[in-house]
N, C-alpha and C positions, 0 to 999 in steps of 0.2 A: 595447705601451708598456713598456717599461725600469723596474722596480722597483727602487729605490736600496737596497730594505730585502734584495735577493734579490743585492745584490752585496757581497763583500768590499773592505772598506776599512779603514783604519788608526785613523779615525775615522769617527763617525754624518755621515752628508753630510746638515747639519740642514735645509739651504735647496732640497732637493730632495725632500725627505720630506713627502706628503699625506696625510692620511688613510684616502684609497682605497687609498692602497698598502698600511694596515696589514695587513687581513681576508688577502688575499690571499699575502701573503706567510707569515704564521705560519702559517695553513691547507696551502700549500705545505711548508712545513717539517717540519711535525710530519706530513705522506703521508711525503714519503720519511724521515722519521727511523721512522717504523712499520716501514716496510716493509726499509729497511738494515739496522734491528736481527733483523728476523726470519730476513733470508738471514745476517745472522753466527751467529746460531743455531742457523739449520740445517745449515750449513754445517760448523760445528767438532764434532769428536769431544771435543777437548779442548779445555777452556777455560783460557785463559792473560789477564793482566793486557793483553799485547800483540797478539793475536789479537780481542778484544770488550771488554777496560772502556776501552782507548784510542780506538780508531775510537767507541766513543758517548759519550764524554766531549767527543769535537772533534766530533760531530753536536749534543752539547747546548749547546757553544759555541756554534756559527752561531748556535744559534735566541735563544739569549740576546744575542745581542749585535744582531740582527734587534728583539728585543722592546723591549730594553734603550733606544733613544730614542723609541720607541711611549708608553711608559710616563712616561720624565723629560718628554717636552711634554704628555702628559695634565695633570701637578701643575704645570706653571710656565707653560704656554701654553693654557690650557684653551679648548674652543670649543665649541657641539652637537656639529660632524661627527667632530671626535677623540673626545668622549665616548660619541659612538656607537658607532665603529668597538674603540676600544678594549673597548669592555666585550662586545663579539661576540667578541676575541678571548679576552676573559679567559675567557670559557663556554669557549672551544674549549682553552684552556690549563690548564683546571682538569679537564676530562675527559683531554686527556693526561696529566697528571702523575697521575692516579688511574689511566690506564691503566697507563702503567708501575710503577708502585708496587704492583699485583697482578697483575701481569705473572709466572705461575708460573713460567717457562721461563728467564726471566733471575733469578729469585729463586735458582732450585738451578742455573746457573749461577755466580752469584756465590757460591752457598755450597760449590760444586765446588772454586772458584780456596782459598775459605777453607780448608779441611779437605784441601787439597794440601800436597806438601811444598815446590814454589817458594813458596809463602805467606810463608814465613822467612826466606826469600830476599830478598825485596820491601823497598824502605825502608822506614823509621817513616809515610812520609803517604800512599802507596799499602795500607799496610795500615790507617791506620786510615780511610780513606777507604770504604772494604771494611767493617769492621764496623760504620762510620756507614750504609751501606746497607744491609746486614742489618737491622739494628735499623731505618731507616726502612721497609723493607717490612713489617717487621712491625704498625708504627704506620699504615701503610697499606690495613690489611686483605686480604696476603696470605692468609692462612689462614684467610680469612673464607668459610665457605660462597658456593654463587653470588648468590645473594638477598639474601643481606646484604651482598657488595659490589655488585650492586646500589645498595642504598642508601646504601652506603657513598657512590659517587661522585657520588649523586645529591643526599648533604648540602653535600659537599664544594663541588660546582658552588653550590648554594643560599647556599652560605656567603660562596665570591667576589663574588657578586652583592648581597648585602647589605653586604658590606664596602663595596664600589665606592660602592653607593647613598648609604649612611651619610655616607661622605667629599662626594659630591658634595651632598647634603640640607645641610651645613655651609659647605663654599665657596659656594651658594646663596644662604641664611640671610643668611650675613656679607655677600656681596655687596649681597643688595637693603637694606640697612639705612641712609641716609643721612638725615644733616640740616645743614638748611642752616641757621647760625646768625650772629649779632653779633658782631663786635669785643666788646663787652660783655659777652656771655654767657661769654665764654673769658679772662675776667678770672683775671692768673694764671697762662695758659700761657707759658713764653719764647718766647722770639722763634722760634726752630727749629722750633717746633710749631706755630704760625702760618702761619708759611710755607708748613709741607706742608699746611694747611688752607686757604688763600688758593688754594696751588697744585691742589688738589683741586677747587676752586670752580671754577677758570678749563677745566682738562680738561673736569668736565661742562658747561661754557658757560653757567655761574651766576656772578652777583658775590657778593661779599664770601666767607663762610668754608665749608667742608661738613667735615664731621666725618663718621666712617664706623667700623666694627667692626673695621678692621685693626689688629692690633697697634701700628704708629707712629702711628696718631692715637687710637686704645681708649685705651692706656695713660698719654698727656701728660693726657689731660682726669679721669681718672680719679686723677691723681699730683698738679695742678697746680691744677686750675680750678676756683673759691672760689664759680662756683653750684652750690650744691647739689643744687637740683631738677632741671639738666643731668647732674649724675652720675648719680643717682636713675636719670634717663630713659635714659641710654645703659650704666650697668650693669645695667639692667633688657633694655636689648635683646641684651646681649650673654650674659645669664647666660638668655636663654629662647630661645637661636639652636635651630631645630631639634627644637621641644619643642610639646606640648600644648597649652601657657597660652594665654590668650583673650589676643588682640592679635598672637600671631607667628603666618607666616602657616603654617597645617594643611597645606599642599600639600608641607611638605617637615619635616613630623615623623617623627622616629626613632622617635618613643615604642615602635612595633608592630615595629619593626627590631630596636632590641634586646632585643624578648624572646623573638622569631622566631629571634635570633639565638643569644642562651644556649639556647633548648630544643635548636636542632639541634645546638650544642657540646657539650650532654650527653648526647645521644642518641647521637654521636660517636664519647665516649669510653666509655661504654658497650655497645655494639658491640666494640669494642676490647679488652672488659675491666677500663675503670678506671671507678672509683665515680663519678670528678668528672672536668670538664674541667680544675681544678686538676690531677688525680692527672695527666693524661695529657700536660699543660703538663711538668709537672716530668720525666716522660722525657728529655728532651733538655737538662737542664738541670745545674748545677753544684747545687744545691741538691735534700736527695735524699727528701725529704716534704714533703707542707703540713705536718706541725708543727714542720718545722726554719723551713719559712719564718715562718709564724706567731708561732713564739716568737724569730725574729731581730727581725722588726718591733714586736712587744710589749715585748722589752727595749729598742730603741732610744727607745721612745716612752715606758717607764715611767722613763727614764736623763732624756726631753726633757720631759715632761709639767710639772713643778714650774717649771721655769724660765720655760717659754713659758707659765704662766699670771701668772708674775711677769712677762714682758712685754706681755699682753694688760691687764691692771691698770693697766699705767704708761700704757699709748694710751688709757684708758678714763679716766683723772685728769686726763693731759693733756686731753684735749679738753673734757671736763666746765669745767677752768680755762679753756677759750678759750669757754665758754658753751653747749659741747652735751653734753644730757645722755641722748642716749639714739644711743649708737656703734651706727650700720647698715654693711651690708656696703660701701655705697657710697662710707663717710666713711673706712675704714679705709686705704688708700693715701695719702689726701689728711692725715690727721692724722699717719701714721708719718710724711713726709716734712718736716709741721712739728718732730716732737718732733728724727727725724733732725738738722735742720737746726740745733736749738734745742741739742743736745747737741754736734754735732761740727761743725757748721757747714761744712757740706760738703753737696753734692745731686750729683745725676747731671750736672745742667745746668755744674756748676762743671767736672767733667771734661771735657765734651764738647766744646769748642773745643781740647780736646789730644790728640785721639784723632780725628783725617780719616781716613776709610777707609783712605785708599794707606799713609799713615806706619804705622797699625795693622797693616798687611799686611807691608811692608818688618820690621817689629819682629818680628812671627810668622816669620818667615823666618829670622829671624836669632836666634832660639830653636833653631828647629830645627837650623840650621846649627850651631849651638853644641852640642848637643846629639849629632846623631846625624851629622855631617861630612857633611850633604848642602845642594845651595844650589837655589833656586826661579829659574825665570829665564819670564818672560811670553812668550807666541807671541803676536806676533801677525796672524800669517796662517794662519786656519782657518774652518772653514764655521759659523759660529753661527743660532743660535735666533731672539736679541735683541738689540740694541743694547748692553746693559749687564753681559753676559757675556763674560767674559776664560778663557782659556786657558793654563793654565802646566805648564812643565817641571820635575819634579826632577832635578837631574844630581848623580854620584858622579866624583871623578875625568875629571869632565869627559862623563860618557857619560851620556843620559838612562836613567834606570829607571823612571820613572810619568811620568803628564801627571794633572790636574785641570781641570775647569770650575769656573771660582765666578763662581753667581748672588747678586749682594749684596743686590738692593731689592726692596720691597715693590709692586706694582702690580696691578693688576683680573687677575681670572684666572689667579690665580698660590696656589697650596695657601699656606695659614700656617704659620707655625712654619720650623722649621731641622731640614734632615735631610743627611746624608751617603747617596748609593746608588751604585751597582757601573755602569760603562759598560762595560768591559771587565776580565776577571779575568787573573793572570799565572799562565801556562801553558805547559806545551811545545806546542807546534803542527809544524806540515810546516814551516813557514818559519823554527823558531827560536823562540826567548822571545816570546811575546806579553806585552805590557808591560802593565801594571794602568792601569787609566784608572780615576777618580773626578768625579762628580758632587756639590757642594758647595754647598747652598743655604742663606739667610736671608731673613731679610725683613725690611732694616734700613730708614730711611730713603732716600731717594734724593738725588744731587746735585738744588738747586733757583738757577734765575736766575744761574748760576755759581759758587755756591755749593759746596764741596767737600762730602759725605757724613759728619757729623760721629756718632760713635758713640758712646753711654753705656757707662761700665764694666760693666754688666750685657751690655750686645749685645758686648763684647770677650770676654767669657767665654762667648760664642753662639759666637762665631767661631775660637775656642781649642779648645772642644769640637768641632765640627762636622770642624777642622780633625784629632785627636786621632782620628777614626773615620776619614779618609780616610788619615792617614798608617798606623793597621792594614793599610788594604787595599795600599797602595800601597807599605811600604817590605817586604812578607812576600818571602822568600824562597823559599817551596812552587810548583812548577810543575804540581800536581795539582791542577784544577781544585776537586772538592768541600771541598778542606782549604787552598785558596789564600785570602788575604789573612781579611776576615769569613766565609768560608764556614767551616760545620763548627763555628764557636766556638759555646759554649752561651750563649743570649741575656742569662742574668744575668752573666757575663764580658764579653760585648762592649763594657761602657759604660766600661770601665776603659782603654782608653786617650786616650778621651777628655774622661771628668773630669779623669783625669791632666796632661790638658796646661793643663787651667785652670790649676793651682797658679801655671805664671810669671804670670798676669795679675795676682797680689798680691806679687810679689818685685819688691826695690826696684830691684838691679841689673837687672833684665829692663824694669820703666817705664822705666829711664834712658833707654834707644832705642826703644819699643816709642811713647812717647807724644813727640809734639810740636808744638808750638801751630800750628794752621793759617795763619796769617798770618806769623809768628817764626819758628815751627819750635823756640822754645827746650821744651824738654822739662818735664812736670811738677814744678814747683816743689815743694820742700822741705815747704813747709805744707800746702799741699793734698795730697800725697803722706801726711803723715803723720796728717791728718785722712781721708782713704779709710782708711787700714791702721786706723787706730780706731775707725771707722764698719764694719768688715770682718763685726762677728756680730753687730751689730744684727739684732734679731729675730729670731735665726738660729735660735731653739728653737722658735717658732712656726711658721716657716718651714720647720723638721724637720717638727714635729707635721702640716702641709699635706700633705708629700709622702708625708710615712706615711699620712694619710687617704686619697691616693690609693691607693696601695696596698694598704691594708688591704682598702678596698673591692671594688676589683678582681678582688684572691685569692679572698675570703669569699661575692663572689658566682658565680665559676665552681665555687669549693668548693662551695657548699650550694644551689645554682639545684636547683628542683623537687620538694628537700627539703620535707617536711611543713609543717615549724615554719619554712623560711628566710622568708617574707615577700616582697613584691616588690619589684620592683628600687631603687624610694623608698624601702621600709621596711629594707631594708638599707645602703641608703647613711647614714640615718638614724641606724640603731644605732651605725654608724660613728663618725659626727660626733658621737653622745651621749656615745662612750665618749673619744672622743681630740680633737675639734675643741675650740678652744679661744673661737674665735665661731664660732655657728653662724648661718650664711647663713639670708637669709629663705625662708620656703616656696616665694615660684614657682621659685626657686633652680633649673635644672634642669641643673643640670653635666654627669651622666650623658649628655645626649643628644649633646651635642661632645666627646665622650671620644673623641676619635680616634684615639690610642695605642693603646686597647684595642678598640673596635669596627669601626677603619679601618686597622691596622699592626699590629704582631707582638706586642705587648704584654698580648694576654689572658691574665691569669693570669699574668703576669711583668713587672707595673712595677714590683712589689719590685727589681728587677731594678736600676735605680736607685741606691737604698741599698743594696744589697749590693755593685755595683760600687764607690760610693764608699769602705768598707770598703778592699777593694782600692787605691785610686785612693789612699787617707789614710797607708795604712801603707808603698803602695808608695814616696810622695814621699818620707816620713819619713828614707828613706834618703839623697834629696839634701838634706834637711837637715842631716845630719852628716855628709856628705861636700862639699858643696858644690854648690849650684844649680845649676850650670855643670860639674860632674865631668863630663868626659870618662868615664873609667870608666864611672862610672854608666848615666850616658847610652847607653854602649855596651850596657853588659848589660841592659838595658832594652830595647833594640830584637833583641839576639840573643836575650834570654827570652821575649819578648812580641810585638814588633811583628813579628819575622818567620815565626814559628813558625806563625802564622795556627791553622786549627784542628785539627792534624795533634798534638797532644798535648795530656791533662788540662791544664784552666787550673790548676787547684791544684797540681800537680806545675811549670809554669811560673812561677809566682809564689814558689815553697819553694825555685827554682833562683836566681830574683832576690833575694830577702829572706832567704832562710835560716830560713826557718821560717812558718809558719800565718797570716794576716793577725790581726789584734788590732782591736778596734771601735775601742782605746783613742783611738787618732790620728786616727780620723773626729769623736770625742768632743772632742778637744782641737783640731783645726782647727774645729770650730762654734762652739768658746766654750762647752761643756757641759762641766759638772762629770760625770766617771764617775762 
């Protein structure tokens, strides 16, 4: 039988892709990438860039671009026989990449091509592609006695598998969680949220409403709906997804994941050399201690601290004035949205019949167009996944240089949250430029009874950012795999061109087109326009202090995991919230256990990663702000310092080339609404 995943195509041929074909094909892959790499090994006297890191750069292609829709229908089409299959492959992928990573023979190879004199010769991303390898074998446990890589790869493997577990113990969790309620009980929600609840009701073949843990029904009942005791009960289930507490169910607790998980991280980097898994995070990273990180996030928060308690004060009056005197985690969403409303008279729901998915999309395009002189054009004739997945081209001069997927809705068996990942990377190949493909998902609301997809300014600034990491991958101009488009960039750098492209979602000139009423088409009114921009840092220091709590957390626990005095993994989230939360959540509170960022994606030891980007993100707009939103210029240098350089040069030396000097907090400080 014919393996779709074992042939070359231009795109993932989605509709011919089974499961069975996963195992087998990566299994296939990684024999002969073993064994190719060994006869070029043996083979050469002399090691050249064009002789052994090209021919395994385009063997690490194939297999990446073989894995590469294995992996995107694991998180958007999830099923047993995919999660099975996938998670055999990832063991088998997690021992390759440890095999080659203390792979001696290609290690003093590659250090052969380095300590040459063609070395000099080589461009900027071929060479630094080259000592991004060096340094990963190191981190690898090259030079690791045999015993200890050994164990090296046997953390390594233990590692992918509690990640996998983690993510699926969550999309689990969230799945089995429904209830079926009243018209009455949901007193309060608009109409929009309704809808997707009536419509939820009728999928599982129940009447009236079902409410469920996914973000577009989680967050209307929690923002909008005036029973209490229903918030109560559905922040209760949502803030214990995955966790210990009596009532969720124990068959898909993390609790023992993630602490299974921090010992072998520290164990890790230990092996390695480094005190912490913090220490061994920051290797690869733009930030060059935990106490550079530490003291970035403590002055952010002792800049945020005073303000965001003057904001928790006023939510805590207010609601006292509407008759509740004792503010729980559950009442917080639902009182800000009063006082919101009470102050600038304006809510999410006011925008959302100005902002239909397609109009939102046409506007994002025509940013960019504006911006970087490239235009979006939809295919639509390609092999899809889903129904509600579209295909599009960017073209320059008329010629495409990338294509995208964008997954818009939210549905069963589909991961949470909004990420950007890699289908294909731009490369030289036998055939020419292989063109960057991106992966672009959300999990907004869906079209309902014909109803268009109407989206909150919050989920516009999902779609701005999400959109912000694919145009990295997609507009780089590097044809070197390891240093093309995200690859190679240091993870606290990556988020910065995707904050970055938030900024037009609050520029007046950029709503002009970007919004327009779903039935009219006339575009955001004057007042409502000028009530958002007003409404724009509401809460925004509280909202800092949040994302610092996440972070703080995060760092402090890879830092000090195992440590005598550090406490467990409660007792330090704890310490956290004593020092910088400004409400602290009730004790079953288990956040921790659906921290997916960090126990299921790249972010161990780097959601700082976040606010340091933003940094970047504040001071780099700064510059369209005295030059113009819309500078051409700008815009230009912007994509030749940043977007296409991908990660073939220091981010800080790219940013000093755009801005002419060192980022400054100041401008993240003054787009929050904090006083420096």
């Amino acid at each position: 039988m014919a393996n779709p995943l074992l042939e070359q195509h231009l795109l993932p041929p989605f509709s011919r892709i089974a499961p069975e074909h996963a195992e087998p094909a990566i299994t296939q892959l990684i024999s002969r990438n073993k064994a190719e790499l060994q006869r070029l090994l043996d083979e050469q006297q002399h090691y050249t860039w064009d002789n052994l890191l090209a021919p395994l750069e385009a063997m690490e292609d194939e297999l990446a671009n073989a894995w590469s829709p294995v992996s995107h229908l694991n998180a958007v089409c999830n099923s047993d026989a995919l999660r099975t299959a996938y998670n055999r492959c990832l063991a088998e992928l997690s021992d390759y990449n440890t095999w080659l990573g203390q792979h001696q023979q290609l290690h003093d190879a590659y250090q052969s091509i380095r300590s040459s004199a063609a070395f000099d010769h080589l461009d900027a991303a071929r060479r630094k592609a080259i000592d991004n390898a060096l340094r990963d074998f190191r981190l690898a446990g090259v030079a690791l006695p045999p015993a200890q890589k050994t164990r090296y790869a046997a953390l390594r493997k233990r590692g992918s598998e509690l990640s996998s577990t983690f993510a699926e113990h969550v999309l689990d969790a969230t799945n089995a969680w429904k209830k079926a309620v009243t018209l009455d009980q949901l007193r309060g929600l608009p109409e929009s949220a309704l809808a997707s609840a009536r419509h939820a009701a009728q999928l599982a073949g129940e009447t009236g409403y079902l409410i469920t843990l996914e973000l577009p029904s989680y967050l209307p009942v929690m923002t909008y709906c005036e029973d209490r005791s229903l918030r109560e009960e559905v922040y209760t289930a949502y803030a214990t997804r995955a966790s210990d507490v009596p009532g969720s169910n124990s068959d898909w607790d993390n609790t023992a994941i993630i602490e299974e998980t921090l010992d072998l991280r520290r164990e890790l980097a230990q092996l390695l050399g480094f005190a912490s898994y913090a220490q061994l995070s920051l290797a690869t990273k733009m930030a060059d201690s935990p106490d550079r990180v530490l003291g970035f996030l403590e002055q952010l928060g002792r800049h945020s601290l005073p303000q965001a308690r003057r904001e928790r004060d006023e939510l805590r009056d207010f609601a006292r004035e509407a008759g509740l005197e004792d503010l729980q985690a559950w009442d917080v969403a639902f009182y800000s949205e009063k006082l919101k409303q009470q102050r600038y008279a304006v809510s999410q729901e006011d925008i959302r019949p100005y902002l239909p998915a397609s109009r939102a999309l046409e506007g994002l395009f025509e940013v960019v167009n504006r911006l970087y002189g490239i235009s979006v054009h939809e295919v639509t004739d390609f092999d899809s996944y889903h129904p509600d997945v579209q295909l599009f081209e960017l073209r320059e001069d008329g010629a495409a240089i990338a294509r995208f997927y964008l997954d818009l809705y939210a549905r069963a068996d589909k991961r949470g949250g909004a990420w950007m990942d890699t289908c294909r990377t731009r490369r030289d190949s036998a055939h020419g430029i292989q063109l960057p493909v991106a992966y672009l998902v959300c999990n907004f609301t869906a079209p309902i009874d014909g109803k268009p997809s109407l989206l909150t300014h919050t989920e516009l600034t999902t779609l701005f950012h999400e959109f912000g990491h694919g145009l990295h991958h997609m507009l780089t101009q590097q044809t070197v795999a390891p240093v093309s488009g995200i690859n190679g960039v240091p993870w606290d750098a990556v988020e910065l061109p995707s904050q970055f492209l938030e900024n037009w979602c609050w520029e007046p000139d950029a709503l002009a087109f970007i919004t327009g009423h779903h039935e009219t088409g006339e575009a955001l009114p004057q007042a409502l326009l000028d009530k958002l921009l007003a409404a724009r840092n509401f809460q925004s220091a509280m909202t800092m202090m949040r994302q610092l709590e996440f972070a703080l957390f995060d760092f402090r626990l890879h830092l000090n995991w195992g440590n005598p005095d550090a406490g467990s993994v409660q007792q330090i989230l704890d310490d956290v919230r004593a020092e910088f939360a400004v409400l602290q959540p009730p004790p079953f509170n288990r956040f921790q256990n659906s921290f997916t960022h960090v126990f299921a994606g790249g972010y161990a030891a780097g959601y700082y990663s976040y606010k340091w980007a933003e940094v970047l993100s504040a001071d780099a707009y700064s510059r369209f702000e005295e030059e113009g939103v819309f500078n051409s210029v700008a815009g230009a240098a912007f994509r030749h310092c940043v977007l296409e350089r991908g990660g073939a040069q220091d981010p800080m030396e790219l940013f000093v080339m755009f801005r002419g000097r060192e980022p400054d907090t100041a401008a993240l400080l003054r787009h929050s609404g904090i006083a420096a």
